[in-house]
C-alpha positions in Angstrom: -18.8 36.8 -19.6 -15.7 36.1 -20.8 -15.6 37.9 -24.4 -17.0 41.1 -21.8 -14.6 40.8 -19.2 -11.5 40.4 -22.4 -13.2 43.9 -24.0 -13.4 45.4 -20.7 -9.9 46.9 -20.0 -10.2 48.8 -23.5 -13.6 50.2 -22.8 -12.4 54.1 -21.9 -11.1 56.6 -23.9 -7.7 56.4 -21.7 -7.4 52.6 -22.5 -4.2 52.7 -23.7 -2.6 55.8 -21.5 -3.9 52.8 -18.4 -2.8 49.8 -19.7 0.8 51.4 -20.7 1.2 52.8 -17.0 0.4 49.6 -15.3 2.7 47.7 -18.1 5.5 50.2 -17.3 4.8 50.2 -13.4 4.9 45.9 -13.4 8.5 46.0 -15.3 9.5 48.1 -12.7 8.3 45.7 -9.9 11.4 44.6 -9.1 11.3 48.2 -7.2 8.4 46.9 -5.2 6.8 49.7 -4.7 5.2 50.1 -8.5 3.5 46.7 -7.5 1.3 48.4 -4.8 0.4 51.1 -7.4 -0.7 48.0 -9.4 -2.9 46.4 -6.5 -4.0 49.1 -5.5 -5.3 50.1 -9.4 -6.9 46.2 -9.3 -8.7 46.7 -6.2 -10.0 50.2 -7.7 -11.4 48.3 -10.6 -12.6 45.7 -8.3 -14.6 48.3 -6.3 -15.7 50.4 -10.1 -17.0 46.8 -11.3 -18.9 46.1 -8.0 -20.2 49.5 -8.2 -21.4 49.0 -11.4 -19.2 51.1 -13.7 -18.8 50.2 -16.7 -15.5 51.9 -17.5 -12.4 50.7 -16.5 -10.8 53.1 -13.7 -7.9 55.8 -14.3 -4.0 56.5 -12.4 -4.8 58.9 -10.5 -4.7 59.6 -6.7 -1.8 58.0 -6.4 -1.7 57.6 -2.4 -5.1 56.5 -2.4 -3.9 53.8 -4.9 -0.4 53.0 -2.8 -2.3 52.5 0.6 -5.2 50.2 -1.2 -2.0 48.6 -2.8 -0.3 47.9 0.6 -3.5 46.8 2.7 -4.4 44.1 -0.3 -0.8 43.3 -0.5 -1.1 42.3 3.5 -4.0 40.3 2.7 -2.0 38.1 0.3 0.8 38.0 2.4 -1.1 36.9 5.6 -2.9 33.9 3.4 0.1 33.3 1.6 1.7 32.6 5.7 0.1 28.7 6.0 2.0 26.9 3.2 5.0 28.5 4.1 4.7 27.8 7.9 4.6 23.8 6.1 7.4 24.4 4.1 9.5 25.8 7.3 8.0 23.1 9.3 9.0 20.3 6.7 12.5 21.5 6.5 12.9 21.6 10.4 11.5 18.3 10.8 13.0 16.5 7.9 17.0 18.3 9.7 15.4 16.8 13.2 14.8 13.4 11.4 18.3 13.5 10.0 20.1 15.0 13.1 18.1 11.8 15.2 18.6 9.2 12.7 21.7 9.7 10.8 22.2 8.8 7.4 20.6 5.6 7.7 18.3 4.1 5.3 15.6 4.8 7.5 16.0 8.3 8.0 16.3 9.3 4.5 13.0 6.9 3.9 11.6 9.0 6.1 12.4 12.7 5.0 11.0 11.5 1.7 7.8 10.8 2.8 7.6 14.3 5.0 8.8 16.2 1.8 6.6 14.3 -0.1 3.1 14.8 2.4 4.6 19.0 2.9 4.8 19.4 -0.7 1.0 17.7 -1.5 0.2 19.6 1.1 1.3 22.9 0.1 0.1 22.6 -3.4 -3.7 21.5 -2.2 -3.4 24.3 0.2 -1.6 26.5 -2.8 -4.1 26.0 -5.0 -6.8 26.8 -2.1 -5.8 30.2 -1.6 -5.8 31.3 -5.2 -9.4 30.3 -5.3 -9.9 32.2 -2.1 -8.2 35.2 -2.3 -10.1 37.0 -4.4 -13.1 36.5 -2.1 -10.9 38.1 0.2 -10.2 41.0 -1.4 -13.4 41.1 -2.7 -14.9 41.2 1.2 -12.2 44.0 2.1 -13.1 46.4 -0.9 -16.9 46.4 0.1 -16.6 46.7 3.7 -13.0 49.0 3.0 -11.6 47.0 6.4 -8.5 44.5 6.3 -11.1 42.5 9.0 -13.6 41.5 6.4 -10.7 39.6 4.3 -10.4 36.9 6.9 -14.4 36.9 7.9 -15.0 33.2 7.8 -18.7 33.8 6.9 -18.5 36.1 4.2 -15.3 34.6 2.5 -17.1 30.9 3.0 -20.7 32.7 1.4 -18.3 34.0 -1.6 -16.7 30.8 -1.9 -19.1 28.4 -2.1 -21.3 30.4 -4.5 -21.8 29.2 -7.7 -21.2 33.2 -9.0 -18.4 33.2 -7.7 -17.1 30.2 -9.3 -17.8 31.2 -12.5 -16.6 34.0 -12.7 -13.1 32.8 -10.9 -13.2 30.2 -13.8 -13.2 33.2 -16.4 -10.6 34.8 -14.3 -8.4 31.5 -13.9 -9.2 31.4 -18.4 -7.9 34.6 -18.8 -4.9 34.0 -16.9 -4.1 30.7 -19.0 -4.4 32.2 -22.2 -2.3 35.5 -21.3 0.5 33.0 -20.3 -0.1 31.7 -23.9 0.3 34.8 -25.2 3.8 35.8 -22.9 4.8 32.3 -24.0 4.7 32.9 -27.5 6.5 36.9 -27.5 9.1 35.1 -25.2 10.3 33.4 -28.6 11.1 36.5 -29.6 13.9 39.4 -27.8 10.6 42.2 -27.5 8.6 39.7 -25.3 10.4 40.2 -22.3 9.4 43.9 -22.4 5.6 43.6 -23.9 4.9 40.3 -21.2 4.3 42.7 -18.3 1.6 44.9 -20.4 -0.3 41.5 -21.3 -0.3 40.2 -17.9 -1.7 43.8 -16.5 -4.5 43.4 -19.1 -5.1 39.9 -18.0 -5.6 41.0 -14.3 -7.7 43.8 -15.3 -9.8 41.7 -17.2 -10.0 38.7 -14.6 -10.6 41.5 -12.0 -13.9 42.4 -14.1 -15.2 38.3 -14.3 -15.1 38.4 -10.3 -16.4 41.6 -10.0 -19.2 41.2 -12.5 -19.9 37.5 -10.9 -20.3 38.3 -7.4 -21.8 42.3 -8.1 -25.6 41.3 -7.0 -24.2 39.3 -4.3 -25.6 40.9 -0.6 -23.0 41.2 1.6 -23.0 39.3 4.9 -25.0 41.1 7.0 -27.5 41.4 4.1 -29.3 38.0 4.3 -28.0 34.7 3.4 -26.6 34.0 0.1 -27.0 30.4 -0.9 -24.8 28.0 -3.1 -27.5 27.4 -5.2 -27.1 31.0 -6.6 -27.3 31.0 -10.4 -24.1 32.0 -12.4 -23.9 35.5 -13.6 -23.8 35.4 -17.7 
C-alpha cells in the first residue's frame, strides 16, 4: 500500500497542473481561504478513492471545493475544541492557585503539577484526535452530513478496525518522510518555497492509504464491521 498510495498523486495526465495548484494555494494559506480549497480538494480525493477511482481528482468546481473545504475545516475545528478547553482550563486554574496561594512554595508546587497533568493530557488527547480525525472525515464524505463526523458508532467501527489502522500507519509514514524531505530543502534558500508542494503531495497520498484501507468497509447502518477485519494490502 504504501509504494501505491506514494504513486498515486502522479497517476493522471494533469498530475503536475494539480499538484502545482494545491502547492501554490498552501503558500498562500496564510490567506486562509486557499486552505479550504485545499480541504476541500483532500476530501474530493477521499470520496474519488472510496469510490474507487483510480485517478487522482482535478481543481475544478471551485465552490463545490470551498464549501467541502469549510464543512471539514469545522470538523477539525470542533475536535480540535477538548485539548484547548484543558489548556484554557489549566491556565485559569494554575492564575486561581496563584491568586489563592501566593507565591509560596506550595503554590508554585502546585501549578507545576496542573501544567504538568494539562500538558500529558493534551498530548494523549493530541495524539487521539489525529488518529481519529480522519475517521471523521472519512464518516462525513460518505454520508455528505457534518452529523456522521461525530457518530460515536461509525467513528468507533472505523477506529478500532484493523483497516483502518493500517492504512492510518501509511498515512502517518508518509507524513514522516515528507517532513524528511522539507527538512532537507530547508538547508537550502528554495525550500521554503518547494516545502508546501511536498507536503500537498504527502496529504494527497496519505489521503489515498485511508481511503484505499477503509474502501470495502460497510458503513454503519450496513452491518457490523468487526476489529478483527483484515488489513487492506
Amino acid at each position: 500500500m504504501f509504494q501505491e498510495a506514494l504513486s498515486y498523486p502522479r497517476d493522471s495526465d494533469s498530475a503536475v497542473k494539480t499538484i502545482a495548484i494545491g502547492g501554490v494555494l498552501l503558500l498562500l494559506s496564510f490567506l486562509v481561504v486557499p486552505v479550504f480549497f485545499v480541504l476541500g480538494y483532500i476530501t474530493r480525493t477521499l470520496r474519488a478513492v472510496l469510490n474507487g477511482e483510480t485517478e487522482p481528482p482535478v481543481f475544478d468546481d471551485w465552490s463545490d471545493l470551498g464549501m467541502d473545504g469549510l464543512k471539514v475545516f469545522v470538523i477539525g475545528f470542533a475536535y480540535s475544541l477538548v485539548p484547548t478547553a484543558i489548556a484554557l482550563a489549566a491556565v485559569f486554574t494554575s492564575g486561581a492557585t496563584l491568586g489563592l496561594g501566593g507565591n509560596g512554595a506550595g503554590s508554585g508546587l502546585a501549578v507545576a503539577i496542573i501544567v504538568l497533568v494539562a500538558t500529558l493530557a493534551m498530548t494523549v488527547l493530541s495524539l487521539a484526535i489525529a488518529y481519529v480525525l480522519p475517521a471523521a472525515i472519512v464518516a462525513y464524505v460518505r454520508t455528505d452530513t457534518i452529523a456522521a463526523a461525530f457518530a460515536p458508532d461509525e467513528i468507533r467501527r472505523l477506529a478500532f478496525s484493523r483497516t483502518y489502522a493500517t492504512g492510518w500507519l501509511v498515512a502517518f509514514g508518509i507524513s514522516l518522510l515528507a517532513g524528511v524531505i522539507i527538512g532537507a530543502l530547508n538547508a537550502v534558500v528554495i525550500g521554503a518555497v518547494l516545502a508546501p508542494f511536498v507536503t500537498f503531495y504527502a496529504n494527497v497520498a496519505g489521503t489515498y492509504a485511508v481511503g484505499t484501507a477503509v474502501r470495502d468497509m460497510p458503513a454503519v447502518d450496513a452491518g457490523d464491521e468487526t476489529p478483527d477485519a483484515q488489513p487492506a494490502a
